[in-house]
C-alpha positions as CSV (number, residue, x, y, z in Angstrom):
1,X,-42.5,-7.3,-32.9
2,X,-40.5,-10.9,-33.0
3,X,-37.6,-8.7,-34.2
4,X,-37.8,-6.6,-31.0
5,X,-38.3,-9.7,-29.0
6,X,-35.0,-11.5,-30.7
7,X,-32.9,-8.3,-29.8
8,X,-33.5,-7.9,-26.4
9,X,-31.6,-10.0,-24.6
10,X,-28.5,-9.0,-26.7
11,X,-29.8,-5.2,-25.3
12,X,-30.1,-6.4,-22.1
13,X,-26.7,-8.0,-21.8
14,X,-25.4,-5.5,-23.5
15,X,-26.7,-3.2,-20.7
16,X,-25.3,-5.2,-18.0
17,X,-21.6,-5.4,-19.7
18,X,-21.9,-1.5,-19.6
19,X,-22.6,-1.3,-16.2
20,X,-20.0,-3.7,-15.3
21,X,-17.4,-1.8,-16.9
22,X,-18.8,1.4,-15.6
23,X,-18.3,-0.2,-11.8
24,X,-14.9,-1.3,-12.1
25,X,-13.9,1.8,-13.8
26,X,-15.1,3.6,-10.9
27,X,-13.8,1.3,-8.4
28,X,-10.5,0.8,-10.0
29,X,-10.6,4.7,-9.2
30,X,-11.6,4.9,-6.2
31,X,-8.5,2.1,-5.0
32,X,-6.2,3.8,-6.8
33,X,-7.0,7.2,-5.2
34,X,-6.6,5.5,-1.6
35,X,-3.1,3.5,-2.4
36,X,-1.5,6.6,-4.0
37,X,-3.0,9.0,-1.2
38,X,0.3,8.5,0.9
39,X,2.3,8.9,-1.6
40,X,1.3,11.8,-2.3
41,X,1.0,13.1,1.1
42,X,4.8,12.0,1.5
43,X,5.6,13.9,-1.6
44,X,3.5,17.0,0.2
45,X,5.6,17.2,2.8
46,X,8.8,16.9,1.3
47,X,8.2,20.3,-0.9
48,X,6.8,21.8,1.7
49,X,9.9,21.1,3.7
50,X,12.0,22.1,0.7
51,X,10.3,25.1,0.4
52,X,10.5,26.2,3.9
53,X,14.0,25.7,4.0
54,X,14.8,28.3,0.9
55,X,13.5,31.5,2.3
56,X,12.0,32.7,5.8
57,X,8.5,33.3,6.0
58,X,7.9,36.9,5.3
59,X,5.9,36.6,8.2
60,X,8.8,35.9,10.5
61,X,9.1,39.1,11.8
62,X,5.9,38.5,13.8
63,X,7.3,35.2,15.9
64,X,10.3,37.3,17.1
């Protein structure tokens, strides 16, 4: 019982260092996904382009 007593605030702060890794893991995510969304939008567009310009749509036919 006084052993249980003893450990638990080492459990408890143990707990709360856990969570507050877990938080700014997910937050480091979460800024990360909106400073490299542009980026990757940018790079989007620039394959698509690059793709466009190689061949005609097959579909092309169609807009005539």
């Amino acid at each position: 019982m006084i052993k249980t007593l003893l450990l638990t605030p080492f459990i408890v702060a143990l707990g709360i260092l856990f969570l507050c890794w877990f938080a700014v893991a997910i937050c480091s995510i979460v800024v990360l996904a909106f400073v490299l969304s542009p980026v990757f939008y940018l790079l989007d567009q620039s394959f698509n382009a690059f793709a466009s310009m190689e061949r005609p749509s097959k579909y092309a036919h169609y807009d005539q």
